[in-house]
PDBQT receptor file of N, H, CA, C and O in Angstrom, charges set to zero:
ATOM      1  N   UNK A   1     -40.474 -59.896 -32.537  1.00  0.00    +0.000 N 
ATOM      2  CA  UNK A   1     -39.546 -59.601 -33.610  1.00  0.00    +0.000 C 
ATOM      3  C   UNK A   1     -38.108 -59.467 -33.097  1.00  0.00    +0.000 C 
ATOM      4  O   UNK A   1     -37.287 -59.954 -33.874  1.00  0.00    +0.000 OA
ATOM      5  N   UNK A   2     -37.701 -59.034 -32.204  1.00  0.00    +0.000 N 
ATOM      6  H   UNK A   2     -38.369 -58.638 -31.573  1.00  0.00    +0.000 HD
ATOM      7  CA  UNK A   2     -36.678 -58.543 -31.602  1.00  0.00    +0.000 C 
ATOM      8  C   UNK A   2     -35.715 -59.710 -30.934  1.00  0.00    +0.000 C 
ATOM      9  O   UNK A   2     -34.494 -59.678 -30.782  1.00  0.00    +0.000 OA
ATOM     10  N   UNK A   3     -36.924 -61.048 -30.484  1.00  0.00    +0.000 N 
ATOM     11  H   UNK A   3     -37.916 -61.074 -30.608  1.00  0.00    +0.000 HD
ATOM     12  CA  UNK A   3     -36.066 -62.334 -30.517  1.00  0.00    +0.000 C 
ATOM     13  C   UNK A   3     -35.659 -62.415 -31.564  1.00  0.00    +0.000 C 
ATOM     14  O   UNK A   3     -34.473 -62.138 -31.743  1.00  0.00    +0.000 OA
ATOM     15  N   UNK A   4     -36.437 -62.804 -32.601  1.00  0.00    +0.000 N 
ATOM     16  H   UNK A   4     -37.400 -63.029 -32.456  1.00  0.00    +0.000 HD
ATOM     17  CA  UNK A   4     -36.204 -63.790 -33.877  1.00  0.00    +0.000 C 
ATOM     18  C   UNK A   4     -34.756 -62.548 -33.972  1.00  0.00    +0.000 C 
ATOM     19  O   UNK A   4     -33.794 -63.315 -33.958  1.00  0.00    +0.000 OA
ATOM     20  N   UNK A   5     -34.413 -61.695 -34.022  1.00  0.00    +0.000 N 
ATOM     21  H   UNK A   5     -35.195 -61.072 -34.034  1.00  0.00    +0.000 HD
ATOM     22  CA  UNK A   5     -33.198 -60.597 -34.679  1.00  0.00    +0.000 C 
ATOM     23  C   UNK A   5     -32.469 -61.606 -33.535  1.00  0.00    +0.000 C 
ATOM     24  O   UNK A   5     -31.681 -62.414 -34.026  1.00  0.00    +0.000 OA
ATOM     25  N   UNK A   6     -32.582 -61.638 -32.560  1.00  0.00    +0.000 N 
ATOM     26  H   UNK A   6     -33.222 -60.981 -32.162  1.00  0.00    +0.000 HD
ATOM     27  CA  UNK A   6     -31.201 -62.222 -31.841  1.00  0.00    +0.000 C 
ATOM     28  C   UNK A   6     -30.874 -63.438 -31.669  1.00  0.00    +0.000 C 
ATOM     29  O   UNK A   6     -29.825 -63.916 -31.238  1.00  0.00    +0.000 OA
ATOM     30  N   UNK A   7     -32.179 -64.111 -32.162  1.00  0.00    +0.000 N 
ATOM     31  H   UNK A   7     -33.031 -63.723 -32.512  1.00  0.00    +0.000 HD
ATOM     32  CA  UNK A   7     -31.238 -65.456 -32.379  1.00  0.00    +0.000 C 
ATOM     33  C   UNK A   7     -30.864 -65.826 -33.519  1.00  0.00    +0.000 C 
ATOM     34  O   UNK A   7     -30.072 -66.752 -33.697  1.00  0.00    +0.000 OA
ATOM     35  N   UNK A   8     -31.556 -64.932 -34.713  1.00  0.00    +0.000 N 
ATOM     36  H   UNK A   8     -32.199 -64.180 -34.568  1.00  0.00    +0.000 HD
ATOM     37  CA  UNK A   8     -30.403 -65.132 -35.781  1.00  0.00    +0.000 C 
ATOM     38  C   UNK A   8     -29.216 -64.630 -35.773  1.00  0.00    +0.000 C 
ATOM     39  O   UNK A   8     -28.312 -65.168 -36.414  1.00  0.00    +0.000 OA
ATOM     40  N   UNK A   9     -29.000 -63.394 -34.967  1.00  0.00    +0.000 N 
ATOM     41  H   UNK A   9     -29.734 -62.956 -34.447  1.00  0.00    +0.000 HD
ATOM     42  CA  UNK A   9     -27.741 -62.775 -34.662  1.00  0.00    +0.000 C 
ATOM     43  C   UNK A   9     -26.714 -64.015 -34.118  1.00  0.00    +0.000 C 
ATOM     44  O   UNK A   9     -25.693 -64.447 -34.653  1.00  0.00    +0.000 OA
ATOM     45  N   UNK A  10     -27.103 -64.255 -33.372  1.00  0.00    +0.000 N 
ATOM     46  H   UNK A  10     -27.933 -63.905 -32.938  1.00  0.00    +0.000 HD
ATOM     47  CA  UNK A  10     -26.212 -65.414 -32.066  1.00  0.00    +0.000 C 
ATOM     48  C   UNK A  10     -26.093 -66.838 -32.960  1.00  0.00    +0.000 C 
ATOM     49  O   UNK A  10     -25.255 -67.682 -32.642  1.00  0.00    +0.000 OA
ATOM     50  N   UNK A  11     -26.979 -67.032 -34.080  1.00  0.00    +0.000 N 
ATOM     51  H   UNK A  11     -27.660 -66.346 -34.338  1.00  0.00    +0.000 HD
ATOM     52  CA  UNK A  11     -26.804 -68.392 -35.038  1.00  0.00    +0.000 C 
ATOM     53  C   UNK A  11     -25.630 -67.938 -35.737  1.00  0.00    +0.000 C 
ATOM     54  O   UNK A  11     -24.488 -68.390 -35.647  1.00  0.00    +0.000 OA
ATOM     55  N   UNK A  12     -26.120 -66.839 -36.556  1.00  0.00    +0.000 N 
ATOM     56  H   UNK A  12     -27.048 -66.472 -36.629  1.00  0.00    +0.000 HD
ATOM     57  CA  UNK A  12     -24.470 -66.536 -37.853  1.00  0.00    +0.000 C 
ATOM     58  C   UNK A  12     -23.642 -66.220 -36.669  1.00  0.00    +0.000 C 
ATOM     59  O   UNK A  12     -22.682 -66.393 -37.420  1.00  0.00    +0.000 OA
ATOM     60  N   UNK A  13     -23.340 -66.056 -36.046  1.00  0.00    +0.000 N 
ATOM     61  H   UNK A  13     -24.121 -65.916 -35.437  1.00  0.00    +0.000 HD
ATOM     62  CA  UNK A  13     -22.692 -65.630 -34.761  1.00  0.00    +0.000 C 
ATOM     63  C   UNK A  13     -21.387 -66.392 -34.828  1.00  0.00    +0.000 C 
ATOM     64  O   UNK A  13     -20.215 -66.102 -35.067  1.00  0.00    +0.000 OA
ATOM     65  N   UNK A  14     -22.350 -67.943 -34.392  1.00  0.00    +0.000 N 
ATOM     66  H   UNK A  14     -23.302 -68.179 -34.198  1.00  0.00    +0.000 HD
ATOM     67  CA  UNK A  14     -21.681 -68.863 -33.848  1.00  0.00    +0.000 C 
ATOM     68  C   UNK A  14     -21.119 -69.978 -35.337  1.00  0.00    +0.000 C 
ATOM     69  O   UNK A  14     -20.274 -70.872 -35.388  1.00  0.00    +0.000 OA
ATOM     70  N   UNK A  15     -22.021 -69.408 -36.363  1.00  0.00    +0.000 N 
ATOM     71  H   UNK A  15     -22.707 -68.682 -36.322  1.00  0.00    +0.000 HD
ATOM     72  CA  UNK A  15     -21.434 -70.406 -37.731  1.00  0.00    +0.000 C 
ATOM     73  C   UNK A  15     -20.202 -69.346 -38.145  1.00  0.00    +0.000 C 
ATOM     74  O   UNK A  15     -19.125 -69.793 -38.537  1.00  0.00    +0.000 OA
ATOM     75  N   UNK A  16     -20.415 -68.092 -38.041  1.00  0.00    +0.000 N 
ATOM     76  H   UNK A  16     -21.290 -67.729 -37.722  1.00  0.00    +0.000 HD
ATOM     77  CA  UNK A  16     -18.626 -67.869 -38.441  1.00  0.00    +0.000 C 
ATOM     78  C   UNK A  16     -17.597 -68.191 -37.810  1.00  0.00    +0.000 C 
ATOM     79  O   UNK A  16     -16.539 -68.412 -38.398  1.00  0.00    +0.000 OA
ATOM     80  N   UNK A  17     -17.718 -68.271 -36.569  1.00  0.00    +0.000 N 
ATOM     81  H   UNK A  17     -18.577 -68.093 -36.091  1.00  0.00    +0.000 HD
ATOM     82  CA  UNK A  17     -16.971 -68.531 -35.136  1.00  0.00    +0.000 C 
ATOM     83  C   UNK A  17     -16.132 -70.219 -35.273  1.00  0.00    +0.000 C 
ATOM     84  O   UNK A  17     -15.101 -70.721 -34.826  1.00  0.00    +0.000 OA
ATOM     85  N   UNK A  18     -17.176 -70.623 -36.083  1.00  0.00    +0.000 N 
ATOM     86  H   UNK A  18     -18.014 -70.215 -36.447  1.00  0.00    +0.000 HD
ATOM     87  CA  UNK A  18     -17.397 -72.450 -36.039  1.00  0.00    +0.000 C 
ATOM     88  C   UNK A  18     -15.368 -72.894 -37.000  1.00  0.00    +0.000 C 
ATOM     89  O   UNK A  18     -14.746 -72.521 -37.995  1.00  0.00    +0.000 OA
ATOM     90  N   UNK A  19     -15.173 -73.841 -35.846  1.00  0.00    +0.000 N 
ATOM     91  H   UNK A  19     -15.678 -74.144 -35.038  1.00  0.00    +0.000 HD
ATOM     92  CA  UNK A  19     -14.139 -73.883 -36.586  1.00  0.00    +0.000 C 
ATOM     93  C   UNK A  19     -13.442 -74.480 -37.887  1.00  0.00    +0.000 C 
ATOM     94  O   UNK A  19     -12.269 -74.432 -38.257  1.00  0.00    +0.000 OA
ATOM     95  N   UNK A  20     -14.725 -75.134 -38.527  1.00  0.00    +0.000 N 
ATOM     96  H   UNK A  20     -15.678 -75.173 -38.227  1.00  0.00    +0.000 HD
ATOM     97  CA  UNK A  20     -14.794 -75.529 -39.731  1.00  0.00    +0.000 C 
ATOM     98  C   UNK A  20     -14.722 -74.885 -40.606  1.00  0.00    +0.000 C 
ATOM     99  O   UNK A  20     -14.418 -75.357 -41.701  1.00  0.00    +0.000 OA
ATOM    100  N   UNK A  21     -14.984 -73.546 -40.422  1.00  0.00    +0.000 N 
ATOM    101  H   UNK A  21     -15.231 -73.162 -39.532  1.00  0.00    +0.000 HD
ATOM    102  CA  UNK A  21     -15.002 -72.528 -41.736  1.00  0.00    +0.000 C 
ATOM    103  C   UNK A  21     -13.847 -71.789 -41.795  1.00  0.00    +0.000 C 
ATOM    104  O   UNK A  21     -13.731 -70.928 -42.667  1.00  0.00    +0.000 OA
ATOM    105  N   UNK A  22     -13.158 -71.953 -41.161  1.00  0.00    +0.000 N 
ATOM    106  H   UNK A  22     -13.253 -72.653 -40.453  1.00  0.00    +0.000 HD
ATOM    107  CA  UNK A  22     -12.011 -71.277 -40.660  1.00  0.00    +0.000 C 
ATOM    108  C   UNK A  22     -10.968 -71.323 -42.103  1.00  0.00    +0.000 C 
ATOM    109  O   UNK A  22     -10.580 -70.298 -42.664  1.00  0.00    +0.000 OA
ATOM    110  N   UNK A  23     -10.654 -72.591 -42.506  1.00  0.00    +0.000 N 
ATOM    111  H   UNK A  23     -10.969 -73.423 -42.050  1.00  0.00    +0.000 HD
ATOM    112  CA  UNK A  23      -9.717 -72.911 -44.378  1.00  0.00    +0.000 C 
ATOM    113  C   UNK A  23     -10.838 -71.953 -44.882  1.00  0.00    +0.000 C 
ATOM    114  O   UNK A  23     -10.296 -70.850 -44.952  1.00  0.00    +0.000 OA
ATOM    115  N   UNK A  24     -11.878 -71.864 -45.190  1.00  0.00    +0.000 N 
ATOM    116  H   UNK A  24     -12.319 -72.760 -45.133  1.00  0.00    +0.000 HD
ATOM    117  CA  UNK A  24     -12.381 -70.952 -46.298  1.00  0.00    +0.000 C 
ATOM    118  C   UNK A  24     -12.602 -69.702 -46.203  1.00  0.00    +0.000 C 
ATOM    119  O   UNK A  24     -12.732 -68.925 -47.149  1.00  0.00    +0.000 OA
ATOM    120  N   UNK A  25     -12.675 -69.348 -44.616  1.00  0.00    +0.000 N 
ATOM    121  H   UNK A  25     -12.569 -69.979 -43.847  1.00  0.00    +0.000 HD
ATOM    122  CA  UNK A  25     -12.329 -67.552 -44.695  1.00  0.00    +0.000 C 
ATOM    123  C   UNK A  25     -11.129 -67.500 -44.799  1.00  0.00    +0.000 C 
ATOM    124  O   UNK A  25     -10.906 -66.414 -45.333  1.00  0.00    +0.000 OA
ATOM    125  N   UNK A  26     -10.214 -68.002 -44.620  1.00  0.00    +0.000 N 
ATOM    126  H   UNK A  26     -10.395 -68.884 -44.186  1.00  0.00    +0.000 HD
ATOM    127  CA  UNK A  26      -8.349 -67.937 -44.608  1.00  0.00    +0.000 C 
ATOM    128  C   UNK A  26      -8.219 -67.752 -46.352  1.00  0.00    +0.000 C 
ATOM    129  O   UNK A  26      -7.784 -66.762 -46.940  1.00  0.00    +0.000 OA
ATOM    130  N   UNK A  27      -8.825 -69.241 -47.058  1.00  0.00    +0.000 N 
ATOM    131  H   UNK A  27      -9.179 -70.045 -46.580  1.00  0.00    +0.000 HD
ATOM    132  CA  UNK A  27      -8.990 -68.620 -48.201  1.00  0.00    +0.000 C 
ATOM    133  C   UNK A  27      -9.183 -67.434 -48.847  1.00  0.00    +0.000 C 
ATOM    134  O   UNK A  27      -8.455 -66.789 -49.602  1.00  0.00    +0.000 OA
ATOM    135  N   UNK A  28     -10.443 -67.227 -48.365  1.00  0.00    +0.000 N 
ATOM    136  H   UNK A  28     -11.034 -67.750 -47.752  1.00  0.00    +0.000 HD
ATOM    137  CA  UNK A  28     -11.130 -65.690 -49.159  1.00  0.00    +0.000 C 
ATOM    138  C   UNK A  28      -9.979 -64.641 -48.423  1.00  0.00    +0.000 C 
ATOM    139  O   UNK A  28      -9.622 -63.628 -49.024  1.00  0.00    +0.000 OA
ATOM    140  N   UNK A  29      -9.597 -64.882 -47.466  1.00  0.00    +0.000 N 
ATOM    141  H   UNK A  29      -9.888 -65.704 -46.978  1.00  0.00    +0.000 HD
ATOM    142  CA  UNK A  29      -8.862 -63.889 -46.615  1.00  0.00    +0.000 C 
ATOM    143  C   UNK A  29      -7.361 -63.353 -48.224  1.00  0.00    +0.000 C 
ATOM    144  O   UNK A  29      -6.936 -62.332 -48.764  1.00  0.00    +0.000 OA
ATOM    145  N   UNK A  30      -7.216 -64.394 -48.274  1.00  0.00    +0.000 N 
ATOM    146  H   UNK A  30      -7.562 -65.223 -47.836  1.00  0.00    +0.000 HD
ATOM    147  CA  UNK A  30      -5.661 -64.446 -48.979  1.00  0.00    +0.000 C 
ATOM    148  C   UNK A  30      -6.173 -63.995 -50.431  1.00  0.00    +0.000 C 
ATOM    149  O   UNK A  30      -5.413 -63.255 -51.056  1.00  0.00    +0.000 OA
ATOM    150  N   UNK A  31      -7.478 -64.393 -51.075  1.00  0.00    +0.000 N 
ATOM    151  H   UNK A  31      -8.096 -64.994 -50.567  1.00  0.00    +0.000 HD
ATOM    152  CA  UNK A  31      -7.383 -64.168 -52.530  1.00  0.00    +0.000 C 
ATOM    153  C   UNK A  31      -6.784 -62.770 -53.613  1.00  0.00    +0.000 C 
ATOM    154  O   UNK A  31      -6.516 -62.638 -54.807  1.00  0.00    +0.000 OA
ATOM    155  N   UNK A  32      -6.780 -61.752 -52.171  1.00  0.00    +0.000 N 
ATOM    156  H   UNK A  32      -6.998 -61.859 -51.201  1.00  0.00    +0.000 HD
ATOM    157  CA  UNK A  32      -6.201 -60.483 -53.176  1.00  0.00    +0.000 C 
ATOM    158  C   UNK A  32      -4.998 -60.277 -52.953  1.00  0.00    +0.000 C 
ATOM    159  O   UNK A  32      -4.493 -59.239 -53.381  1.00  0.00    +0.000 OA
ATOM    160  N   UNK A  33      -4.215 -61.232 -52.211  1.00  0.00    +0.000 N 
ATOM    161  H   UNK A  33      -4.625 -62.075 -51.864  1.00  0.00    +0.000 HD
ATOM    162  CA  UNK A  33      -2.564 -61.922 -52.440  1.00  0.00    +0.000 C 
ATOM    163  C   UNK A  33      -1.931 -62.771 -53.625  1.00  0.00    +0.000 C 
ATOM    164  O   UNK A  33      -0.778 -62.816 -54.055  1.00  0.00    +0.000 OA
ATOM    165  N   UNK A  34      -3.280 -63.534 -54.059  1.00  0.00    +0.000 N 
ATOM    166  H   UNK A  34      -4.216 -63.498 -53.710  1.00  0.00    +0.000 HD
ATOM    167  CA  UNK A  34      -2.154 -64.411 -54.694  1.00  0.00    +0.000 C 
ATOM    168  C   UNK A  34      -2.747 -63.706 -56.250  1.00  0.00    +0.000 C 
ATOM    169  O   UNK A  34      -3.624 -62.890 -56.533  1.00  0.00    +0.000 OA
ATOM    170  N   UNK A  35      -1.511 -64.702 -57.219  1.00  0.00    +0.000 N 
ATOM    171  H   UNK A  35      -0.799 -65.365 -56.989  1.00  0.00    +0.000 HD
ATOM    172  CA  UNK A  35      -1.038 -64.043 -57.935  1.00  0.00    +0.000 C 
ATOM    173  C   UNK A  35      -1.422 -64.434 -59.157  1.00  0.00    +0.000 C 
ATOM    174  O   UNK A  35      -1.134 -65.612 -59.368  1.00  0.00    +0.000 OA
ATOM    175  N   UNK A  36      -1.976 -63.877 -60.064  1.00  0.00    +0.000 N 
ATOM    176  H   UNK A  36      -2.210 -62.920 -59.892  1.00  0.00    +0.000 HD
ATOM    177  CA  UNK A  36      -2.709 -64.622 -61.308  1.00  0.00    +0.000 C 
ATOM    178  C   UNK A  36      -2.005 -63.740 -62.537  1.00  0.00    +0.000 C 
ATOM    179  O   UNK A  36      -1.285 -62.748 -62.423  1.00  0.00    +0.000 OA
ATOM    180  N   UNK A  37      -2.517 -64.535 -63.949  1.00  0.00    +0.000 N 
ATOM    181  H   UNK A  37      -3.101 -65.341 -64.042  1.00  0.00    +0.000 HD
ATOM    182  CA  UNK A  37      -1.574 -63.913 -64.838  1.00  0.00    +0.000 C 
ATOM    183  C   UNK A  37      -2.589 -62.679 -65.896  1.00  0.00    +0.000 C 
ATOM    184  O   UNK A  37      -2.296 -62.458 -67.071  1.00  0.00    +0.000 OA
ATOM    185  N   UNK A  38      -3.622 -62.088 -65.267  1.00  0.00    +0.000 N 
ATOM    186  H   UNK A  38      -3.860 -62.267 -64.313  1.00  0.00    +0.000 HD
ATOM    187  CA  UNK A  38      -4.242 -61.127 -65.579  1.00  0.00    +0.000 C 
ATOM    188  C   UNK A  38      -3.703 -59.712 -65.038  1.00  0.00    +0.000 C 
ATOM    189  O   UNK A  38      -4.316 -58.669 -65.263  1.00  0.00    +0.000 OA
ATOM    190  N   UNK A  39      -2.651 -59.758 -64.395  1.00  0.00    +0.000 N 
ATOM    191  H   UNK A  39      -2.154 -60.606 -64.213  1.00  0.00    +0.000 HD
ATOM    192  CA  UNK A  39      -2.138 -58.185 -64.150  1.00  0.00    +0.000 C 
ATOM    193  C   UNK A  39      -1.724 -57.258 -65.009  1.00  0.00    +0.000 C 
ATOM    194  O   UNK A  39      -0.788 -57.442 -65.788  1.00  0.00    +0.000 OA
ATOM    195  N   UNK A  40      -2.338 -56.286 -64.933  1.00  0.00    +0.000 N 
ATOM    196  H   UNK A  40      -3.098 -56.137 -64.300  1.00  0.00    +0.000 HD
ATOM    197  CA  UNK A  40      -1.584 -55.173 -66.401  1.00  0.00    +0.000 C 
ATOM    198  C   UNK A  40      -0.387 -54.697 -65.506  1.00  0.00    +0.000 C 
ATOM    199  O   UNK A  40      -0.427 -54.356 -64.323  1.00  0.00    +0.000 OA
ATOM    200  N   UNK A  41       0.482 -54.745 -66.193  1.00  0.00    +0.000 N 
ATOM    201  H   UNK A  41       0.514 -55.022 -67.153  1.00  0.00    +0.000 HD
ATOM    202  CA  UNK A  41       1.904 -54.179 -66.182  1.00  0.00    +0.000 C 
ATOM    203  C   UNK A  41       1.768 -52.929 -66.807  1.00  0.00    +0.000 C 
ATOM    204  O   UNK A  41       0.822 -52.619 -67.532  1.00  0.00    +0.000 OA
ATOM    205  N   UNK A  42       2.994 -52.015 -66.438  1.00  0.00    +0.000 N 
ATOM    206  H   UNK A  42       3.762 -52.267 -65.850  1.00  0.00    +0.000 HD
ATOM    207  CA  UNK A  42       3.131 -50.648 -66.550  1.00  0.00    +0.000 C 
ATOM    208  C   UNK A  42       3.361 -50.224 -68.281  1.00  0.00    +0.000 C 
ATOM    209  O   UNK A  42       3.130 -49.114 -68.762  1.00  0.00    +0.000 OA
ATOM    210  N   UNK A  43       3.793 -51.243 -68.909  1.00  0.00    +0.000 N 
ATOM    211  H   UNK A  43       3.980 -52.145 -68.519  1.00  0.00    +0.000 HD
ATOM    212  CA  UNK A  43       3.877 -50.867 -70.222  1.00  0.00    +0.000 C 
ATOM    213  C   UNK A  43       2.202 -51.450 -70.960  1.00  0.00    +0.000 C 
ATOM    214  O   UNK A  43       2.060 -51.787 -72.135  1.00  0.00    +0.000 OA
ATOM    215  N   UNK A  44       1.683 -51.444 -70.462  1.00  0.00    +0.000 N 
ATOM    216  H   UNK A  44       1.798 -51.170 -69.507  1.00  0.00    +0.000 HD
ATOM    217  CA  UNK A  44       0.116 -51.893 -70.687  1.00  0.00    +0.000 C 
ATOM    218  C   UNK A  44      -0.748 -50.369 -70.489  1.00  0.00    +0.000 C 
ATOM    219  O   UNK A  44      -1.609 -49.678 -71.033  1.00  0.00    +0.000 OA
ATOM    220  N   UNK A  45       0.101 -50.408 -69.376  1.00  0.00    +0.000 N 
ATOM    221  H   UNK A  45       0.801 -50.970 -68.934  1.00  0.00    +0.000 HD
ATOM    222  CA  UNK A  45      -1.424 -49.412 -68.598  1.00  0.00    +0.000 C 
ATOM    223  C   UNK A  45      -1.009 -47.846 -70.374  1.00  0.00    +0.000 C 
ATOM    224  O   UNK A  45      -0.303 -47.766 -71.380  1.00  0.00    +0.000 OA
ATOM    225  N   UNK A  46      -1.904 -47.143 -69.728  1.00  0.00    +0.000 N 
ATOM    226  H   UNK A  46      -2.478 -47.208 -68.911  1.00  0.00    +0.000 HD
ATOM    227  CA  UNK A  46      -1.879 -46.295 -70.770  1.00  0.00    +0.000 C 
ATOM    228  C   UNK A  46      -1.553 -44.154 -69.663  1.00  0.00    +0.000 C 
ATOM    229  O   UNK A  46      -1.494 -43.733 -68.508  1.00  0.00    +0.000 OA
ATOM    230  N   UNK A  47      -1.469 -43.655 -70.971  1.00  0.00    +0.000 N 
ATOM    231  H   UNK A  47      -1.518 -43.998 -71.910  1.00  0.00    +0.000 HD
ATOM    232  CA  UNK A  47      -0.968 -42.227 -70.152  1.00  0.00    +0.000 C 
ATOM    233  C   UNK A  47      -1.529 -41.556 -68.818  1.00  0.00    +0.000 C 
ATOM    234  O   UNK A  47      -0.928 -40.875 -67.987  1.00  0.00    +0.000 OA
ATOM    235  N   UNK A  48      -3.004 -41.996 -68.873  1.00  0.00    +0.000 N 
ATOM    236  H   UNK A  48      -3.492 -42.548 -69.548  1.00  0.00    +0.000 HD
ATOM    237  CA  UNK A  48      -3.698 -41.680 -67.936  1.00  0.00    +0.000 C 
ATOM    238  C   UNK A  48      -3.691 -42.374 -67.104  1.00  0.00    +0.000 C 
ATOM    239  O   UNK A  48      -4.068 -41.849 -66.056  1.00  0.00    +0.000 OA
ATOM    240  N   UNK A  49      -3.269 -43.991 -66.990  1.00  0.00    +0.000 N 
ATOM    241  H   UNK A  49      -2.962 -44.417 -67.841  1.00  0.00    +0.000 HD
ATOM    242  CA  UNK A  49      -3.231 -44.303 -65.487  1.00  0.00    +0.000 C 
ATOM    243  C   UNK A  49      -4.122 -45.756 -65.767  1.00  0.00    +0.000 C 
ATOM    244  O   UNK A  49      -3.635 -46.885 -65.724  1.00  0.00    +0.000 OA
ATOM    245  N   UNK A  50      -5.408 -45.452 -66.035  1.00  0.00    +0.000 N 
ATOM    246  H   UNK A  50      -5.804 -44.534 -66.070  1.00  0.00    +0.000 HD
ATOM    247  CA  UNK A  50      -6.913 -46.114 -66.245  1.00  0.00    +0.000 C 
ATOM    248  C   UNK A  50      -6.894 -47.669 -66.815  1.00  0.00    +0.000 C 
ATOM    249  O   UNK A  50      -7.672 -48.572 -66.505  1.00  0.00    +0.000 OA
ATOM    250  N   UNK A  51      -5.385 -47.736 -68.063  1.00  0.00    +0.000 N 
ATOM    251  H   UNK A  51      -4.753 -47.002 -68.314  1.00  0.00    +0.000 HD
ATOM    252  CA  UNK A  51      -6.023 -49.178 -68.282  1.00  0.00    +0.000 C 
ATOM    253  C   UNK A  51      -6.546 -49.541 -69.555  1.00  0.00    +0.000 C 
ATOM    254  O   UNK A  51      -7.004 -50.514 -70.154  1.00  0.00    +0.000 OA
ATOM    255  N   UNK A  52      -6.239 -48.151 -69.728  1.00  0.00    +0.000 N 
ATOM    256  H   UNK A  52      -5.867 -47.361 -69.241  1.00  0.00    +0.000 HD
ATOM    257  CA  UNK A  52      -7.269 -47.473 -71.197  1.00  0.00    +0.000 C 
ATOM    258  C   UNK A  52      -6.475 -47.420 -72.392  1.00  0.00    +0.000 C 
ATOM    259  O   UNK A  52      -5.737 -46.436 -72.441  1.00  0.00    +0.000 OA
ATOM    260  N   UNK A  53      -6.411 -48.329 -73.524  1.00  0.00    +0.000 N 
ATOM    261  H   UNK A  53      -7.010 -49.129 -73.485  1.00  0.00    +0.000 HD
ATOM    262  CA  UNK A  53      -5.341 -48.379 -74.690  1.00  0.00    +0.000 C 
ATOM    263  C   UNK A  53      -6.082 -47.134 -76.046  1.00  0.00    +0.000 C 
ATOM    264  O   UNK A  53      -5.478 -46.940 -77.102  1.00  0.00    +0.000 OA
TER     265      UNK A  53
């Protein structure tokens, strides 16, 4: 049992590592940067803070 744990360890290991994936974690890396037109603005939000009309 204790192989099979390390060579799946050392497989995802080496597929995150892999430099092909590299644009799509950069992606996911950036997504809570960019900028979409679902933001509540301050005259939205409500007294408490929450979001809550």
């Amino acid at each position: 049992m204790p192989v099979i744990m390390l060579i799946t360890f050392v497989a995802l290991f080496a597929w995150v590592l892999h430099p092909k994936n590299q644009k799509s974690y950069d992606d996911a890396a950036n997504l809570p940067f960019n900028e979409d037109d679902g933001d509540i603005t301050s005259t939205e939000m409500s007294k408490d803070g929450r979001g809550n009309k």
